[in-house]
N, C-alpha and C positions, 0 to 999 in steps of 0.2 A: 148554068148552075143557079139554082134557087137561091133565094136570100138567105143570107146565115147572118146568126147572131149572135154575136162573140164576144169572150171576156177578154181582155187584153193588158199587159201590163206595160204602161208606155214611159221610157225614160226621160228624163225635165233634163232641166240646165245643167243641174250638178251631177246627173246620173242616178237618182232617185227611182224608183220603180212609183209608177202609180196607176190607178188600178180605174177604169174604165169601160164601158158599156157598149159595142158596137154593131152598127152591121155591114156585113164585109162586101168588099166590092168588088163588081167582077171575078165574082167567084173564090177570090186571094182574101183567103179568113184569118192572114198576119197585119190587113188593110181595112181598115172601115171608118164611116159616119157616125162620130160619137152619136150617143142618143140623149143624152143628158138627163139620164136618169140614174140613182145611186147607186142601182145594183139591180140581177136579177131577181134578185128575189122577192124586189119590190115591185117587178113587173107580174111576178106571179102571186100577189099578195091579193088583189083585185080578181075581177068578173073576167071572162074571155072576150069581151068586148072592151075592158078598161086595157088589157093587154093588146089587142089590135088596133087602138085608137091612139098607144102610145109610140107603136111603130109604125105606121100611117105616120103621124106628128115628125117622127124622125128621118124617114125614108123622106119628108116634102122637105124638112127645112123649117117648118112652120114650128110654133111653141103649142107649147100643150100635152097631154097622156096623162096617164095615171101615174105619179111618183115623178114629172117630170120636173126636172131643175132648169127650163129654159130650153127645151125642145134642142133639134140636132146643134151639134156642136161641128167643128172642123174635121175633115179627112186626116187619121193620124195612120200609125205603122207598129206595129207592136209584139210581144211575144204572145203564142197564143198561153191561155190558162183553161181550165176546165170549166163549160158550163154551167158551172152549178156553185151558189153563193150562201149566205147571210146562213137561216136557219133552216134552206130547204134538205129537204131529206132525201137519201136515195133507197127505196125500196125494190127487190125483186121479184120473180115469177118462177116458179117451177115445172116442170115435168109440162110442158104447155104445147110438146111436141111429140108424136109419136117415139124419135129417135132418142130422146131426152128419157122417157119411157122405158124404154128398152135396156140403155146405160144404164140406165139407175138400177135396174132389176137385176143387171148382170155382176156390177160391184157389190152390192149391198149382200148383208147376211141376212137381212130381212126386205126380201125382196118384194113382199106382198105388198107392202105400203106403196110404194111406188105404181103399181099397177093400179091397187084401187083410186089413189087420187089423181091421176089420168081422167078418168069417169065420173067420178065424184061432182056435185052441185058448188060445194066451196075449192077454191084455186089454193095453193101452196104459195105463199107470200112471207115473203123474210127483208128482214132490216139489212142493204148493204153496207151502205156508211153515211155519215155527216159529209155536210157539203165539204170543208175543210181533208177532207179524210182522202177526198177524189183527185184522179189523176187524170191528166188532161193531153190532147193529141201532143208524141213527141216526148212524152214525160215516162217514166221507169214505172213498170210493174214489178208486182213477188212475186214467189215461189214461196212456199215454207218448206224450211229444211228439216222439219218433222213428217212430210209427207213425200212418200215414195213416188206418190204419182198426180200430178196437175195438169191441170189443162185450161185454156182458152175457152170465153165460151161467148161467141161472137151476138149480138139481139141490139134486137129494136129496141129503143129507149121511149117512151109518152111523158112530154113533160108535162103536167098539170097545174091548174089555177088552187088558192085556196078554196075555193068553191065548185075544185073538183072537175073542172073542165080543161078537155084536150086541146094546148094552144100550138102543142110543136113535137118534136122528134128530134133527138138524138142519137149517136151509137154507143152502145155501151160493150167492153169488155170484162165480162164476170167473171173473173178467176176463178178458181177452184179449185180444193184440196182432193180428192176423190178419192183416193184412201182411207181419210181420214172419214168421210161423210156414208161409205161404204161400210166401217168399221162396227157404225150404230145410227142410226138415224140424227140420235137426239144430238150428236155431234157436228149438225148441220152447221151453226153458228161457228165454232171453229173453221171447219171447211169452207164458210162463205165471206166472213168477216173478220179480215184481219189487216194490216198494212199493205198497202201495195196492191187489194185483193179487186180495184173497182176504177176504171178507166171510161168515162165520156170524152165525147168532141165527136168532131173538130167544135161545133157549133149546135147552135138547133137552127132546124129548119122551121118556118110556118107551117102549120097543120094546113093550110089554105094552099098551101103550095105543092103539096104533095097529091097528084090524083088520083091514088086509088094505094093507099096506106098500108090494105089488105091485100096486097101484092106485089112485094115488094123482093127484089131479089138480093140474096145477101151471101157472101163468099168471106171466106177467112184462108188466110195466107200466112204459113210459119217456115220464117226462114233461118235458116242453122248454119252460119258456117258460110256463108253466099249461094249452098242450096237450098230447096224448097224441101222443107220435113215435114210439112203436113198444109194436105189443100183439099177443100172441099166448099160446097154450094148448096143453099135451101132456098126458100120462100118462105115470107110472111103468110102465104097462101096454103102453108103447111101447119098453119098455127092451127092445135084445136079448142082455143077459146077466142074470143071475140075482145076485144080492147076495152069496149064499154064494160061486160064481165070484170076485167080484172080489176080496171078503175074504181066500180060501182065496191068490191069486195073489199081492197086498199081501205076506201072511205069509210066503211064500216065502222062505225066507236072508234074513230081515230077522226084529231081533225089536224090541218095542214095548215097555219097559218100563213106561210110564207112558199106554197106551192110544198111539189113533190113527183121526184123521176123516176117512175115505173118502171124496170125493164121486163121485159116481154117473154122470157127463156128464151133457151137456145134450142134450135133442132139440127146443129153440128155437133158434134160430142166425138174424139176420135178414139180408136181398140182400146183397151185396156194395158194392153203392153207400150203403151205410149204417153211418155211425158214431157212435157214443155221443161223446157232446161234455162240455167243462167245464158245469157249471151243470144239467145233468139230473138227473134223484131216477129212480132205479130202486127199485122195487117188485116183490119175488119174494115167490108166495103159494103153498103147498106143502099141501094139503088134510088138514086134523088135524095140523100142525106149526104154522103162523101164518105171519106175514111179516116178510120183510125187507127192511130199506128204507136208503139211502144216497142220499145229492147223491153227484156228480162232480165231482174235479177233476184240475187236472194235475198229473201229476209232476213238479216242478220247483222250481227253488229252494227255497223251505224250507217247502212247502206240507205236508208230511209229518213234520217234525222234533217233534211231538207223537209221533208213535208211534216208543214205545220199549222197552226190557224192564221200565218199571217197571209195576207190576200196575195201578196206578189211573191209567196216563196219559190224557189228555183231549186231543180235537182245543181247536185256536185255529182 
């Protein structure tokens, strides 16, 4: 197992939740070497060199890194929380896969759009959520119960430096309303952004650790009930844009002070007679990243009133 790097919220004397920077050992991403630094976001605030200098510093023991508060701290144990902190942002990717291509032409009443931007020079790029907004391995996704039909939608994640450089990888679970995004285009934003709608972890990986990024093999697993309601398998290696592309377009008249997590599309997307329900546990397993895992529920009354901006909040 590669090195993971993990938020974690580890409880004190009195039972306190506090909120801490790791990386996990032996592969157990509820276990790691503080890093002693404030957050990620302040690793990803720096150069891609200030960020591998600061996990160097951590992973020896030694003081030092970018935003570091006295270099590795002690082996703790803790809940895991979603990679993603302070003011980074979570952005996604569209139609980036043949099969993604295809869904979309088949819901939509305006099916052309989706075919053209397939092919198209600019990538399809939408705002998921605030770091706060994210849901993390272990933790509840939505549904909304204004849409007939939703789905999982399993991708690679690119974490980025403020200076726009690829330091790491995570998984991301894109929810989706498809009904609703099928209905009109410009209804994308409702169908991509809304509670419960954007799941990272376990961790991120080092970009360094991963040998060959662009072929990556990625399975999603939904189970119903203690059976399997929907399985299926792709590759990075089915993506038709390149990582640097989506990055380079991301940065475009946008800047990222404190980094930013790309997700990549998906090229899983299951029939249209099928939809992710309350009470299923989705499973996205991303080859040399790990998995991520959530139950479902609805969006609805106060089923999500645990996620909040406090850093240690906890599903009820």
């Amino acid at each position: 197992m590669p090195e993971l790097l993990v938020r974690l919220a580890v409880p004190d004397a009195v039972g306190h939740d506090r909120v801490t920077v790791a990386l996990a050992l032996n592969g157990d991403p509820a276990q790691g070497r503080e890093l002693g630094v404030p957050s990620l976001a302040a690793l990803l605030s720096g150069t891609a060199a200030d960020f591998r200098q600061a996990l160097s510093a951590g992973g020896s023991g030694s003081t030092g890194g970018s935003g570091s508060t006295g270099g590795a701290g002690p082996v703790v144990g803790g809940r895991l929380l979603p990679p993603v902190d302070g003011l980074t942002e979570v952005w996604a990717s569209g139609v980036t896969y043949r099969r993604s291509s295809e869904a979309r032409q088949e819901e939509s009443q305006v099916a052309d759009v989706y075919a053209r931007v397939y092919d198209a020079e600019r990538p399809e790029l939408f705002f998921k959520a605030p770091a706060w907004r994210v849901c993390g391995h272990g933790e509840p996704v939505g549904v909304r119960a204004d849409s007939s039909v939703n789905v999982p939608e399993p991708e690679l994640a690119l974490v980025c430096t403020a200076s726009g450089e690829l330091v790491g990888l995570t998984i991301c679970n894109d929810v989706s309303s498809r009904s609703i995004e099928g209905e009109n285009p410009l209804y994308l934003p409702q169908a991509k952004t809304y509670t419960g709608s954007c799941a990272l972890g376990p961790g991120i990986v080092p970009i360094g650790a991963v040998k060959d990024a662009g072929s990556l093999a990625i399975s999603m697993r939904v189970e119903r009930g203690g059976a399997v309601a929907w399985s299926g398998e792709t590759s990075t290696s089915a993506m038709h844009r390149t990582f640097d592309d989506l990055v380079g377009h991301l940065y475009r008249g946008l800047t990222f002070p404190q980094g930013a997590v790309l997700s990549t599309g998906t090229g899983l997307v299951p029939d249209l007679d099928w939809t992710l329900a309350p009470g299923d546990v989705v499973r996205v397993t991303v080859e040399g990243v790990g998995t991520l895992e959530n139950p479902v529920r609805a969006v609805e009354d106060d089923a999500f009133g645990w996620l909040t901006p406090d850093p240690a909040r906890s599903p009820v």
